[in-house]
N, C-alpha and C positions, 0 to 999 in steps of 0.2 A: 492249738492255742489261738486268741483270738489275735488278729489283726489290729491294727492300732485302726484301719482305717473303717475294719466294721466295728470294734470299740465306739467308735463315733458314731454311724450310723445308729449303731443302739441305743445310745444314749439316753434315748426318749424312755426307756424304761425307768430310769432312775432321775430324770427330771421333769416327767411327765406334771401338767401342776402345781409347778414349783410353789406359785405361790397362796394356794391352797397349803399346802406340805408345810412352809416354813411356818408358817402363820399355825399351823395346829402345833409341831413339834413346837413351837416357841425357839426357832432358831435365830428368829430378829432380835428378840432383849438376849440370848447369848453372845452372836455375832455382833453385837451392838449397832446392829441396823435395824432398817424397815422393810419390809416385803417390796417385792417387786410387784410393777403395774400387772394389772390382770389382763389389760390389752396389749398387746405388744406395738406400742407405739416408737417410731424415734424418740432417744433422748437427744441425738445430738444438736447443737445448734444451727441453723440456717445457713447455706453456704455461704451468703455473705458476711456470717460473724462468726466462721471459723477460725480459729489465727493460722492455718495454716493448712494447706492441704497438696497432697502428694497423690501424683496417679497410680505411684508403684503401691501405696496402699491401699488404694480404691480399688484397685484391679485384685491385691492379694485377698482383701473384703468380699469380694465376689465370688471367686476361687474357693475360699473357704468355707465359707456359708453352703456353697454349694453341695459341698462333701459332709457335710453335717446333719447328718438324718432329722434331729432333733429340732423341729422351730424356736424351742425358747434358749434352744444352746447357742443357733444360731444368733437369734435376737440378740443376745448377750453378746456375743462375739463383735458383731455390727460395733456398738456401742464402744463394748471399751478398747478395742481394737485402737483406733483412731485418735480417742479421747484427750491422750496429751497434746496431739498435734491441732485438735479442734480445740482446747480452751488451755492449755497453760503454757504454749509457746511462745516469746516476743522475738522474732527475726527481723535482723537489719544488719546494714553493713555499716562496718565502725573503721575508720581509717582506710577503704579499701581492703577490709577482711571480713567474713561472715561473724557474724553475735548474734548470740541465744541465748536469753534469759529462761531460764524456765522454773516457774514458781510449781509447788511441792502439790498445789492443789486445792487446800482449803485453808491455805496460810501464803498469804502473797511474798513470801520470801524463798530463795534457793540454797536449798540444800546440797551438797554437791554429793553424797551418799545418793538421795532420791532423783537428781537430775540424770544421772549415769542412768538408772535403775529404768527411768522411766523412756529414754528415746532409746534402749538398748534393743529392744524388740524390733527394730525397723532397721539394724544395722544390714542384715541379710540384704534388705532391698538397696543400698544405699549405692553400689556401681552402678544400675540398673536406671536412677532417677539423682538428674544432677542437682534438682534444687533441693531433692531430701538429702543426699549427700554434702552440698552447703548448709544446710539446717544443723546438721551433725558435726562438721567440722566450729560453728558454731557454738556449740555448747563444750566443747574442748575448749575453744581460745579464752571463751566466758570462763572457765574452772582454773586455767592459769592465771587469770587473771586477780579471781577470787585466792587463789593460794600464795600470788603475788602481796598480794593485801594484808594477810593472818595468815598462816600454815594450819593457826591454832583452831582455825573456827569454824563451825559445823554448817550455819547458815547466812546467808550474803543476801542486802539489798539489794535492789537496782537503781544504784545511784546511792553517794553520801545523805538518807534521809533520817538516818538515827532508828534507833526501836526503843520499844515497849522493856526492854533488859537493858537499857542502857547503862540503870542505875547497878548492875551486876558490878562483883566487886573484882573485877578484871579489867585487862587493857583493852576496853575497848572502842569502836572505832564508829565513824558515823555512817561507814560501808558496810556495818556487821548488823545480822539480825542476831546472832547466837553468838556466844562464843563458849562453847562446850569442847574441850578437848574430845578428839574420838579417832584414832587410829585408824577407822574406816575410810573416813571423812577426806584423810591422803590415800587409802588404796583404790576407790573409786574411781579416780581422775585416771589415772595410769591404767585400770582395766579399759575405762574407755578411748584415752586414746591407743593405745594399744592394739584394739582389738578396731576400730577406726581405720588406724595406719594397716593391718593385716588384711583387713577388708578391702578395703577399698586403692592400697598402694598407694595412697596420695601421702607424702610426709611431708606436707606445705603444715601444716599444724604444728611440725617439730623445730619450731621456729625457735630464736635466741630466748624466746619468752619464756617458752616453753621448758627447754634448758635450765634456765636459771630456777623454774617453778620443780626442777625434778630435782634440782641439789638440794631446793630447802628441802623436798621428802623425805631425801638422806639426811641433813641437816638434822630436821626434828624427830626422828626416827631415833637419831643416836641422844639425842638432848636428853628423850624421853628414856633411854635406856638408864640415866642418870647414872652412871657410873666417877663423875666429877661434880655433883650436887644434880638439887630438884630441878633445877634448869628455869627457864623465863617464865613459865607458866604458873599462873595458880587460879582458880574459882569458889567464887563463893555466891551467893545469894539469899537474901531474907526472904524466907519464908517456910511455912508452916510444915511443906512437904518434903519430908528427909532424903526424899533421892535426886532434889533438884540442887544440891548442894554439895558442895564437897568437903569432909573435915579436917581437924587439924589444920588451919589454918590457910584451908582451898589447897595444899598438895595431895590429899588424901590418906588412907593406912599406911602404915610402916610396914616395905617389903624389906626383902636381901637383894642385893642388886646381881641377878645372876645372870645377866645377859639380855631379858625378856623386854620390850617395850611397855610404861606404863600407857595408861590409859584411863582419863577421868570419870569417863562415860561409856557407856555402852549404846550400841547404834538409836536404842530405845529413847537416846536422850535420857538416860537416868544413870545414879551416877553408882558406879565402880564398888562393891565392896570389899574387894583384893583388888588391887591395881591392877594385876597382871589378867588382860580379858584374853584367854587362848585363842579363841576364835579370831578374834581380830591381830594376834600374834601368828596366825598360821595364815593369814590375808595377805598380811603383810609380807611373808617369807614369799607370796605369789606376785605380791605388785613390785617385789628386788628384782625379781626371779625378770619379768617383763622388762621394766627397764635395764636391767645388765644384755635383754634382748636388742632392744630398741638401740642404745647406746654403741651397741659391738656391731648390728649388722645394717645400721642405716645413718648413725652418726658419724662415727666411725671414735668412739670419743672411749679406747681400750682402756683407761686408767680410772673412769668413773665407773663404764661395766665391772670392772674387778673390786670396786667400791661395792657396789650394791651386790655383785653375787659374795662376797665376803659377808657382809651384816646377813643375806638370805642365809646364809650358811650356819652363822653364828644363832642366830633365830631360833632354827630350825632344831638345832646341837641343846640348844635349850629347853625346847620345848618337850622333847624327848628325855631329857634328865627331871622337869620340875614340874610340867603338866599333864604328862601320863598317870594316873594313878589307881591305885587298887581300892577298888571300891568293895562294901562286906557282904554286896550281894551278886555282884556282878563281873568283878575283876577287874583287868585291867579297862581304863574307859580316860578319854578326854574330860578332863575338868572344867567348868564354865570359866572360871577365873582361882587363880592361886596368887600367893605372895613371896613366894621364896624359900618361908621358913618350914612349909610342910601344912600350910593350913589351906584348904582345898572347899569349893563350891558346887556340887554336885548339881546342875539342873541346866536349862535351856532354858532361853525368852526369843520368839517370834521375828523377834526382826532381826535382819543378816546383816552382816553376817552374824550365824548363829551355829551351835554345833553342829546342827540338821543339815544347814545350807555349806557346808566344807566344799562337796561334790560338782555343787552348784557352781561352786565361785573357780573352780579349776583349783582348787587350795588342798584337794586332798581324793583319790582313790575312790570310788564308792565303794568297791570292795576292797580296801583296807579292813583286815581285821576289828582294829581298835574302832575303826570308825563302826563298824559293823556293832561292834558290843555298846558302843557309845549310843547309838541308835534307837537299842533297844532300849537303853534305861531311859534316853528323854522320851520315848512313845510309851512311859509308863509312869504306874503311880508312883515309882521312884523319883521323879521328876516332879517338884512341890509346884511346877506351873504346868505339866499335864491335867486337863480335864476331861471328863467326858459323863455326859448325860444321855435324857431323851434327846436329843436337839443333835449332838455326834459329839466327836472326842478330838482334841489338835491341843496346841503348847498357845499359850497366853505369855502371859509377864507379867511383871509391876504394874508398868504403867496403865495398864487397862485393869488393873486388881484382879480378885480373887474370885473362880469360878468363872471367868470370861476368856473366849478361845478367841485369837487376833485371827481374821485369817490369810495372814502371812505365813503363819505356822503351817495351818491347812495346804496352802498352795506348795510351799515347800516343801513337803511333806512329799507331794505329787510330784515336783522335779527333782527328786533324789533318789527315787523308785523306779525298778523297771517293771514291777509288776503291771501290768494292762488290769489287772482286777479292781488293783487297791487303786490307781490313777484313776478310773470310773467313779469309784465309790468317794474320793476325796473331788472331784469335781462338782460333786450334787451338793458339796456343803460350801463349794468356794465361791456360791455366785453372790454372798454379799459380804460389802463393803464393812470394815470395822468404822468408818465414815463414808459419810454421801460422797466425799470427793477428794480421795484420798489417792492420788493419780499413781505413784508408786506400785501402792498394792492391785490396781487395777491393771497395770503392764505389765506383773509376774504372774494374775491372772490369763491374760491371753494369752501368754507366752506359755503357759502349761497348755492352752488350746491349741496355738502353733506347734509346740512339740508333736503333738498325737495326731496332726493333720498331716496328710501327705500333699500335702499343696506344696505347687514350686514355688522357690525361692524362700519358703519358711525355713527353718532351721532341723525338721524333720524331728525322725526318731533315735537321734543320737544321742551319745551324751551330751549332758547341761553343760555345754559352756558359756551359756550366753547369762548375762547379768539381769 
């Protein structure tokens, strides 16, 4: 069997003229991009308008490229490797602490779902190089901050400047770009500091702030469980397109309240057709699971660890009784989203969490059974947002419609695989963007690069536990 590290070396077989290749399959109007330069020029910007720059990166950029047979793989690698820390990072010290804004990309607001997602790839380096490990501790005290603010809400200004949704028919705030309920949106924050605090041993991050921002996780965790009414939340918004809204009066459909957290939205930013989105309910049983860690062996705070591994428990106990289900072609499989009553949504959407990406997120087994059967039906036409043409085949969603492959899907696809075949093959379809600057999906990009590289201090060929 091949090596990961001649995997790579080879590469050049299967991306040899990429952009001759895309451009005849017509994989640009799939992927809903543009072909790449025919020269392989920098993209990135000038050293002096980088917003940031790290020598533990430069040095792993050099490292890597090196081991990569392929020049255009390389060339890609170069590029987005770096690319959050080159254009969408704001560093500064706030009070005598690191701050880090980081905007999502092609939308100058922060998500805290895509800020985790997008500096997670550099967490490897972050003992190694103190100003990227201030960079990092950064974008943790920015996300308490942000859940300081709303619990409830998806994406955050920098600074009370109002948005473009203000008029949304919810509580919102002149610090909020969004306010889309989304259950990720709380497990994010806790993967990365989490995974931070493990790295790097530093628990100056786990400050009183901090604290207070993990009890509201608990706090709206159980709100959303609504077992004593729909809780503080509700959305709504005018307009044309049905899944930017929520019905019934912004709580959404009528579940059974069996234990499961609701959820308005799905990471997609679109909105819920069963309340209950499993994937983001089995996220959640992972970001308890952390903090009952974080709380028992470095705060020392045993009465809230027993808090959160209790609801992990409770979660968990649920999801097993109400989102497992027999499907009439495949049997037993993970549900996208269910409600309580037995009414169940059969498929996958692109963005993670997502059922593909369970593995990914440490949220579940790769070789789980269920996951394994689950697998197979979203990599198939059983799956009404599977597609696949001339151009290749990955999981889409709503929000990019019908016939269109996100390729988050694609990349995912790649870090929940140990096949070295199907990883090659899913690489030659990931090198574009479902936008030009879409910094997220560009960091789960390299981060499938870094996987299959044997360069030090990457993260190797282990399993996916990195975000």
């Amino acid at each position: 069997m091949v090596t990961r590290r001649e995997m790579i070396k080879t590469a050049g077989l299967a991306v040899a003229g990429l952009g001759a290749s895309l451009d005849r399959l017509g994989a640009a109007a799939v992927l809903g991009g543009e072909p790449w330069p025919q020269e392989r020029v920098s993209q990135r910007p000038p050293i002096d308008r980088r917003n940031f720059v790290s020598d533990a990166v430069e040095a792993t950029i050099a490292t890597v490229k090196r081991d990569i047979g392929d020049a255009e793989l390389a060339w890609l690698f170069e590029n987005c490797y770096p690319n959050t820390l080159d254009t969408t990072v704001r560093f500064a010290m706030r009070g005598g602490r690191p701050d880090t804004f980081v905007i999502t990309g092609d939308i100058p607001a922060m998500w805290l779902r895509d800020s985790t997602a997008q500096v997670w790839p550099y967490l490897p380096l972050a003992r190694e190089d103190r100003r990227l490990r201030s960079l990092l501790a950064g974008v943790v005290n920015r996300q308490t901050r942000c859940i300081l603010i709303d619990p409830y809400a998806n994406a955050f200004n920098d600074g009370p400047t109002g948005s473009h949704w203000e008029s949304d028919l919810t509580d919102m705030k002149p610090e909020l770009h969004e306010r889309k309920w989304e259950i990720d949106s709380l497990c994010y924050p806790v993967r990365l500091a989490h995974g931070y605090w493990r790295t790097t041993g530093d628990a100056s991050v786990l400050d009183a702030d901090w604290r207070a921002a993990a009890q509201l996780v608990l706090r709206t965790f159980r709100e959303q469980q609504r077992k004593q009414g729909n809780g503080p939340y509700k959305f709504q918004r005018v307009t044309a397109v049905a899944y930017d809204t929520v019905p019934l009066g912004g709580y959404g459909n009528p579940t059974r309240k069996v234990g499961l957290i609701h959820s308005m939205f799905r990471p997609s930013d679109d909105a819920c057709i069963y309340p209950f989105l499993v994937p983001s309910n089995l996220f959640a049983v992972r970001a308890l699971s952390q903090l009952r860690e974080i709380f028992s062996e470095e705060i020392g705070d045993r009465a809230f660890a027993v808090e959160c591994g209790d609801l992990a428990e409770e979660l968990a106990s649920a999801i097993r009784r109400h989102a497992v289900i027999e499907h009439p072609r495949r049997g037993q499989v993970f549900a996208y989203e269910v409600d309580g009553f037995g009414n169940a949504l059969f498929m996958d959407d692109a963005n993670v969490p997502s059922l593909l990406s369970l593995p990914y997120l440490d949220a579940l087994d790769a070789a789980d059974p269920i996951y394994q059967t689950t697998r197979s039906l979203i990599l198939s036409e059983d799956n009404p947002y599977f597609f696949q043409g001339e151009a290749g085949a990955g999981i889409g969603g709503p929000h990019v419609g019908l016939e269109m492959i996100w390729p988050l899907g694609i990349i995912m696809r790649a870090l929940t695989t140990s096949d070295d075949s199907e990883i090659l093959s899913l690489l030659t379809h990931a090198q574009e963007h479902a936008r030009r600057h879409r910094a997220s999906c560009t960091s789960r990009f390299i981060k499938t690069i870094l996987r299959t590289s044997p360069a030090p201090g990457s993260p190797g060929p282990t399993r996916c536990s990195a975000s």
